[in-house]
C-alpha positions as CSV (number, residue, x, y, z in Angstrom):
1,X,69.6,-3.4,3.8
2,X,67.6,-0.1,3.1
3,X,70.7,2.2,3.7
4,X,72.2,0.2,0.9
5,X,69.4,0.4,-1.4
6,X,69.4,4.4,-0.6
7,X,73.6,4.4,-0.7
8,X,73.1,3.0,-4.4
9,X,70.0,4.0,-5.8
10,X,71.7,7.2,-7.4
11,X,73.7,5.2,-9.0
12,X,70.9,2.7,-10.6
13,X,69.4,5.2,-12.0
14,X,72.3,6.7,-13.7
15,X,72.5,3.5,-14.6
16,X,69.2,2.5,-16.0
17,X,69.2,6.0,-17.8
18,X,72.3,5.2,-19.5
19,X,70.8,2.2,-20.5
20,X,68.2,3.6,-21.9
21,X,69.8,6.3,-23.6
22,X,72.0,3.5,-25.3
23,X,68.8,1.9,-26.1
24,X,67.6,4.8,-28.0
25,X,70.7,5.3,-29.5
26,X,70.9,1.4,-31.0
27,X,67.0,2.1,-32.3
28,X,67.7,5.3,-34.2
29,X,71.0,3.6,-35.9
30,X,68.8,0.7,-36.8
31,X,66.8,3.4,-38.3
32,X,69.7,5.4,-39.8
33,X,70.8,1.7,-41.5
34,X,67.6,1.5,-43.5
35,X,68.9,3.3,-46.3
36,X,66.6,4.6,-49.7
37,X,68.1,2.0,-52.2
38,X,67.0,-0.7,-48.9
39,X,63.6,0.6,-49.4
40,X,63.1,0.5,-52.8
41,X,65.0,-2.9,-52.9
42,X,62.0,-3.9,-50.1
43,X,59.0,-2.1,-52.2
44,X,60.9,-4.1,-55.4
45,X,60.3,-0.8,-57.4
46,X,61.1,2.7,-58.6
47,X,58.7,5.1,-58.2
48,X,59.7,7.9,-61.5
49,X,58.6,11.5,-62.1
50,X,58.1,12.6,-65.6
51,X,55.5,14.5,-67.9
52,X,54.8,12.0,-70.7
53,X,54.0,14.9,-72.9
54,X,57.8,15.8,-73.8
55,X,58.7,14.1,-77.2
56,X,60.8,12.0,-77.4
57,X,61.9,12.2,-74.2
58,X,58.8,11.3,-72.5
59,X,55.4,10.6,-74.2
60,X,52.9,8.5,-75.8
61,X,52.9,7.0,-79.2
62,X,49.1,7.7,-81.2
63,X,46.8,5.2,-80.0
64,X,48.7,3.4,-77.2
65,X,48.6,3.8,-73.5
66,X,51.9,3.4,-72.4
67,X,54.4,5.8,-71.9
68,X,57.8,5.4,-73.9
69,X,61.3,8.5,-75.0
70,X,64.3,8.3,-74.2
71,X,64.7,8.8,-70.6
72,X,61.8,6.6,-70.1
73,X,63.6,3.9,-71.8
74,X,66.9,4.6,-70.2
75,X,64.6,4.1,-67.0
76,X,63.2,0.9,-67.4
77,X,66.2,-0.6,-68.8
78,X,67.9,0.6,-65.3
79,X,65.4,-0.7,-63.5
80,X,65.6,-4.0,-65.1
81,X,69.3,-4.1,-64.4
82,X,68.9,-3.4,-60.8
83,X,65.6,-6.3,-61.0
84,X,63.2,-3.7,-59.8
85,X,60.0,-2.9,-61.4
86,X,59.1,0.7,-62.6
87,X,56.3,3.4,-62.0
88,X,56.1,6.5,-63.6
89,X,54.3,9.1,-62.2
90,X,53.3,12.2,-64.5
91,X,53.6,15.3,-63.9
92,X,54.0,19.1,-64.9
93,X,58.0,19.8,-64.9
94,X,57.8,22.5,-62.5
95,X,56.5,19.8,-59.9
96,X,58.9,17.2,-60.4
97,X,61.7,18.2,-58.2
98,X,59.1,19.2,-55.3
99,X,58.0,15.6,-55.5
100,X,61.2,14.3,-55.5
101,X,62.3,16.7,-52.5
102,X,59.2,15.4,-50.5
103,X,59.5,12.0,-51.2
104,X,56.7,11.1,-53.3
105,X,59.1,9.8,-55.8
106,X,62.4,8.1,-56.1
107,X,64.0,9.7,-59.1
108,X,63.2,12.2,-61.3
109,X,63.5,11.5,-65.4
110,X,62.7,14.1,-67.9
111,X,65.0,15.9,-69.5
112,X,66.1,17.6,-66.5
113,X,69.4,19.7,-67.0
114,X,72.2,19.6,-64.7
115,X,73.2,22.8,-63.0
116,X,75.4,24.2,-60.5
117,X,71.9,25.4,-58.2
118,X,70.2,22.1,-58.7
119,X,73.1,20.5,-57.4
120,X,73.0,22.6,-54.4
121,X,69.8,20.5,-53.5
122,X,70.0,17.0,-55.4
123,X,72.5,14.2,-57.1
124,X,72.4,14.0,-60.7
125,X,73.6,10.9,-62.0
126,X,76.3,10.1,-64.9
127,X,74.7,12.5,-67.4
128,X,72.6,10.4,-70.2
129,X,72.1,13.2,-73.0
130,X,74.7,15.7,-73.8
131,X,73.0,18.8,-75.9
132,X,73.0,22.6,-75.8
133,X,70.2,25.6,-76.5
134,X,68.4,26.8,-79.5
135,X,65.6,29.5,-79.9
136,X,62.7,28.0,-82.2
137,X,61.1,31.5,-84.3
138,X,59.1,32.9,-86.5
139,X,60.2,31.6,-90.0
140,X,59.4,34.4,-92.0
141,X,60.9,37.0,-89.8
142,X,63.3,35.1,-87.0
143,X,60.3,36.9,-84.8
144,X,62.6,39.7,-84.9
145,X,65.1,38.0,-83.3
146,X,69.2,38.1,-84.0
147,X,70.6,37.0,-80.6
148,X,69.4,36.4,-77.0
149,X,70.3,40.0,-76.7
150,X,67.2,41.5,-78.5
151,X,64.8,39.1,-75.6
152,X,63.7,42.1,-74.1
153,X,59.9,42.8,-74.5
154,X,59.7,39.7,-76.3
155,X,56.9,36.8,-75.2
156,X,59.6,33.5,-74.5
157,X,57.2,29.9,-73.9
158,X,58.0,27.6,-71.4
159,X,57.9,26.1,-67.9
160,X,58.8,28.3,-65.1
161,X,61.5,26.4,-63.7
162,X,63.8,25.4,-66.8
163,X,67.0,26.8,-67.1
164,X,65.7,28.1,-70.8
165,X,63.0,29.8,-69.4
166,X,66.0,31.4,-66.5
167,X,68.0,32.6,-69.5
168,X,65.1,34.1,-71.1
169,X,63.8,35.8,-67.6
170,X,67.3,37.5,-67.4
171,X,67.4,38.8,-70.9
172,X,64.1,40.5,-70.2
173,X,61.7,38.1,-71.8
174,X,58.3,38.2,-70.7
175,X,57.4,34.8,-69.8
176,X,54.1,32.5,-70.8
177,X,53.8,29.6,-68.3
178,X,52.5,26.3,-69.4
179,X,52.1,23.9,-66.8
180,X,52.5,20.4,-68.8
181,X,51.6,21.1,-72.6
182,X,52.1,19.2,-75.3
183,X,54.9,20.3,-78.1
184,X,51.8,21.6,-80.0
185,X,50.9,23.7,-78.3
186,X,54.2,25.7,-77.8
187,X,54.9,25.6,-81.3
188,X,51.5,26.7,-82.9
189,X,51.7,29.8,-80.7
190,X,55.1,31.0,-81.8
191,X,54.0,30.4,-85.5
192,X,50.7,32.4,-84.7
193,X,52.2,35.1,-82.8
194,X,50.8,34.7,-79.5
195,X,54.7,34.3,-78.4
196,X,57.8,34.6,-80.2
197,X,60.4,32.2,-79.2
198,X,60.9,28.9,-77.0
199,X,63.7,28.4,-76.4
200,X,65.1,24.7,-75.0
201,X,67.5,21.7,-76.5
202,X,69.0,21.1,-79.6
203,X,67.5,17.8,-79.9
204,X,64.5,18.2,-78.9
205,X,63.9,21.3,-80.6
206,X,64.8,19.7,-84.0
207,X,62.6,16.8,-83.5
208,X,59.4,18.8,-82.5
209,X,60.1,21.0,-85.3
210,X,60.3,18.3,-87.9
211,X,56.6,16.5,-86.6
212,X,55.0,20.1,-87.4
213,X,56.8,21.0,-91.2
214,X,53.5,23.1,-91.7
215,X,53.7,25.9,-89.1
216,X,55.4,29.0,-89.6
217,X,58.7,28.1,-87.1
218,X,62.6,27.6,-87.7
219,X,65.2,27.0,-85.7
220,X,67.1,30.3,-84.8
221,X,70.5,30.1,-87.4
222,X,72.7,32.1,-85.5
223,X,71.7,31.1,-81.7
224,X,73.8,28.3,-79.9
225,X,74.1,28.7,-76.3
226,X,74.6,26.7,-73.0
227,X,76.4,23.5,-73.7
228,X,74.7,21.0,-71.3
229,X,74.1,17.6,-69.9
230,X,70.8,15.9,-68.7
231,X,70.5,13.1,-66.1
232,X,68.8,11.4,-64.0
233,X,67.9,12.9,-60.9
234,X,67.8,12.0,-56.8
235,X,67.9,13.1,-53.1
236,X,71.0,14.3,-51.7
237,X,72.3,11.4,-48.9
238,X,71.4,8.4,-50.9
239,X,74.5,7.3,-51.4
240,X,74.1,3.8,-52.1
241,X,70.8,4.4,-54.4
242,X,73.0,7.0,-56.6
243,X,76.0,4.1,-56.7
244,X,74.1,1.8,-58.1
245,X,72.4,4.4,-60.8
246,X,75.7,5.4,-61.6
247,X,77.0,2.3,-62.0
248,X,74.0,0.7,-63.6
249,X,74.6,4.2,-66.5
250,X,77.9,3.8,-67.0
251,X,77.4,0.1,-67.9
252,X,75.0,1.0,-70.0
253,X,76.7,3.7,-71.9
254,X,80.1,1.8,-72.2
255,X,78.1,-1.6,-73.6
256,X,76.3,0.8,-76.5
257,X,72.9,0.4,-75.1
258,X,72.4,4.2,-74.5
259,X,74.0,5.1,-78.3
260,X,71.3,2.5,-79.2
261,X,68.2,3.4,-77.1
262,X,69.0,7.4,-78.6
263,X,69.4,6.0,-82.2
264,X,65.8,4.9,-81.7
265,X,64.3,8.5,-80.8
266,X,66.8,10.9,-82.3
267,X,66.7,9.8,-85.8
268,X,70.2,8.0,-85.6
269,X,72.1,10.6,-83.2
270,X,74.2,10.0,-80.6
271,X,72.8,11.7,-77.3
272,X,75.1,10.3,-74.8
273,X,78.2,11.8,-76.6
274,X,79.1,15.2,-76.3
275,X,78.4,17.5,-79.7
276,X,81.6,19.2,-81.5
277,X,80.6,22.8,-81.6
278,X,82.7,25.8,-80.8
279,X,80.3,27.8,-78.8
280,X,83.0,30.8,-78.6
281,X,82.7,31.7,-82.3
């Protein structure tokens, strides 16, 4: 019986290691089956990154304590589409896509411009805002200022990160970093000279502008630039969490709720349509 045993025991264990091999195998595509959108469906949430200090995309109204903009909007109307709940967690833009890269957060909702390096790293969803660049000044002398040209020695205000503060870096700019400051802030420092342009969007730009009528700021008349789309950001590989985003924004745009959440916080305007300007005048 033993010469058996020893005749076949090579065999049992090829056998048992194939098995367990096989076992592993079955375990990690269990694993591999668990998607993101399966998680968050499990948690019953969506866990958001934005600053709450960008009006109107993402802030607080005076004397209330919960956050509100566009994006923030567009966000907890998705999320009551999908039937999940919503938490926003605030943060300086330049961390936002680090949180999102390590987890910490689901999606990421502020503003965030879609570009052909972002890409390279996350999904962007169907975009929500279509815009395009100004250059807030100096009203009394366009900070002497005619095109992006004449950035060169010139103090441009922003996060590091932005694809404003990228166009101002390679026109020679010199760059003042604010980590999550309020619109206030950037624009009473152009108007007292401690820098001399910011440029961002078209919308939001406009809007900021209009809130502080008393400062010493326009909006640059002869700069248009970098016709863009924002949207709503996540992972690369979640394929069935950026399905149902997409899905859930496309619904939303074609039944008018998007047209009617930007009426609300871009004084009538249409954010989720593209703007008719010929930027190759």
């Amino acid at each position: 019986m033993f010469k058996y045993i020893k005749r076949f025991a090579p065999m049992l264990i090829v056998g048992l290691l194939v098995f367990a091999i096989s076992a592993c195998s079955n375990d990690e595509q269990s694993e591999e089956t668990t998607s993101k959108w399966d998680e968050i469906k499990e948690e019953g949430k969506l866990v958001v990154a934005t600053s709450g200090t960008l009006y109107p995309t993402s802030y607080y109204k005076e004397g209330s304590d919960e956050i509100t903009g566009y994006e923030v909007e567009v966000v907890k109307e998705l999320a009551k589409r999908l039937d999940l709940e919503v938490e926003f967690k605030e943060m300086g833009f330049d961390a936002m896509l680090t949180s999102l890269k390590s987890g910490q957060v689901d999606l990421a909702a502020n503003d965030i411009t879609d570009t052909e390096k972002r890409q390279e790293k996350f999904t962007f969803s169907e975009p929500v805002k279509y815009s395009y660049g100004t250059a807030i000044v100096r009203k009394d002398d366009l900070s002497g200022i005619e095109s992006l040209d004449d950035l060169e020695g010139k103090i441009a205000a922003g996060a590091s990160t932005t694809v404003y503060m990228e166009i101002a870096r390679e026109n020679g700019a010199e760059e003042k970093i604010y980590p999550n400051a309020t619109n206030e802030q950037y624009l009473r420092d152009v108007a007292t000279g401690r820098t001399d342009i910011i440029l961002n969007d078209y919308y939001l730009q406009t809007l900021a502008l209009a809130a502080f009528p008393e400062l010493n700021i326009t909006i640059h008349p002869d700069i248009e630039y970098l016709p863009n789309n924002q949207a709503i950001v996540m992972n690369k590989g979640n394929g069935e969490l950026e399905k149902k985003v997409n899905e859930t924004v496309k619904e939303m745009k074609e039944d008018g709720t998007l047209k009617e959440i930007s009426a609300e916080f871009f004084n009538g305007a249409d954010v989720s349509v593209e703007p008719d300007i010929d930027f190759e005048k």
